[in-house]
C-alpha positions in Angstrom: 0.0 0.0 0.0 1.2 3.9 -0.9 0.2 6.8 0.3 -1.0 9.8 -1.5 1.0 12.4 -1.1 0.2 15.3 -3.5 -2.8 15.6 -1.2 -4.9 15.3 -4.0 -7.5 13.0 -3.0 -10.0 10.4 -5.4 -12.3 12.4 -6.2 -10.3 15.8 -6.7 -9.8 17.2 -10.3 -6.4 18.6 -11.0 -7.5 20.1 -14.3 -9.0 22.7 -12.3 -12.8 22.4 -13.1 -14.0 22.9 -10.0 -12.5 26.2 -9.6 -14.5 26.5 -13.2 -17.7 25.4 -11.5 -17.5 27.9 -8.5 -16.8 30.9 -10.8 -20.0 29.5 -12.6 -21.8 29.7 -9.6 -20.9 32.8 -8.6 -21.9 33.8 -11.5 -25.1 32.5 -11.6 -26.1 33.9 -7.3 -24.9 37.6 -8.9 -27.1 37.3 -11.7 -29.7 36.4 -9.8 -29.4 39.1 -7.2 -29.1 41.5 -10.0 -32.9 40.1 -10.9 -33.9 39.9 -7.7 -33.4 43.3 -7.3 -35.0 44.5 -10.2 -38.3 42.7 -9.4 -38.0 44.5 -5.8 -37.9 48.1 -7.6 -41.5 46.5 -9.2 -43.1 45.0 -6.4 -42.1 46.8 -3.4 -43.9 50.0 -4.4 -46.7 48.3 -5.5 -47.1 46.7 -2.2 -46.9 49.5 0.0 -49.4 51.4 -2.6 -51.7 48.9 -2.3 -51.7 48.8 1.7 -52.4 52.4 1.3 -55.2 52.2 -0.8 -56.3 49.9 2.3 -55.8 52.1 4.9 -57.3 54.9 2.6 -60.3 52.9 2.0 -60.8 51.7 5.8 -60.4 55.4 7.0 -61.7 57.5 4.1 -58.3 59.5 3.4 -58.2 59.2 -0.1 -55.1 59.5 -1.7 -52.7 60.3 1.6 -52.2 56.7 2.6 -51.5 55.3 -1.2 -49.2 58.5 -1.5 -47.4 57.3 1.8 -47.5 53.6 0.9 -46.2 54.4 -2.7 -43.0 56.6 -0.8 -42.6 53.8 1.5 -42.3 51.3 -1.0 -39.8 53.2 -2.4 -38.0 53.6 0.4 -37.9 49.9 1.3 -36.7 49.2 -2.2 -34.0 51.7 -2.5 -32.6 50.3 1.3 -32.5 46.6 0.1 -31.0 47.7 -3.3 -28.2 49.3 -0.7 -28.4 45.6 1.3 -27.6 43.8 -2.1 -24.8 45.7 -3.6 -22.6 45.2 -0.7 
């Protein structure tokens, strides 16, 4: 019996795809943070305008609390774009 000693073990690949593979992957979770944060710009206003129009309708204050929702939204989105690009 030998021992290994490159420290390469059975299943490693000394060609160097794996260190392909991550650099895929990494390239794949940016991309899809990219989108994820484009679809938050869409749907994060649209939420808070929505819970306005809620609040506006339970409390008859027509168009303060879609205004405020709408601002909110925009806030929220703007702060997790901030969370994502770091």
């Amino acid at each position: 019996m030998t021992s290994n000693l490159s420290g390469e073990g059975p299943n490693s690949d000394p060609s160097g795809s794996d260190k392909k593979r991550g650099e895929s992957q990494r390239l794949r979770r940016q991309q899809l943070r990219a989108a994820s944060a484009g679809w938050n710009f869409v749907t994060s206003p649209l939420v808070g305008a929505g819970l306005g129009y809620g609040v506006d309708w339970l409390i008859s204050s027509y168009p303060w609390g879609m205004v405020l929702g709408l601002i909110l939204g925009f806030v929220s989105a703007f702060i997790e774009l901030m969370r994502i690009s770091r």
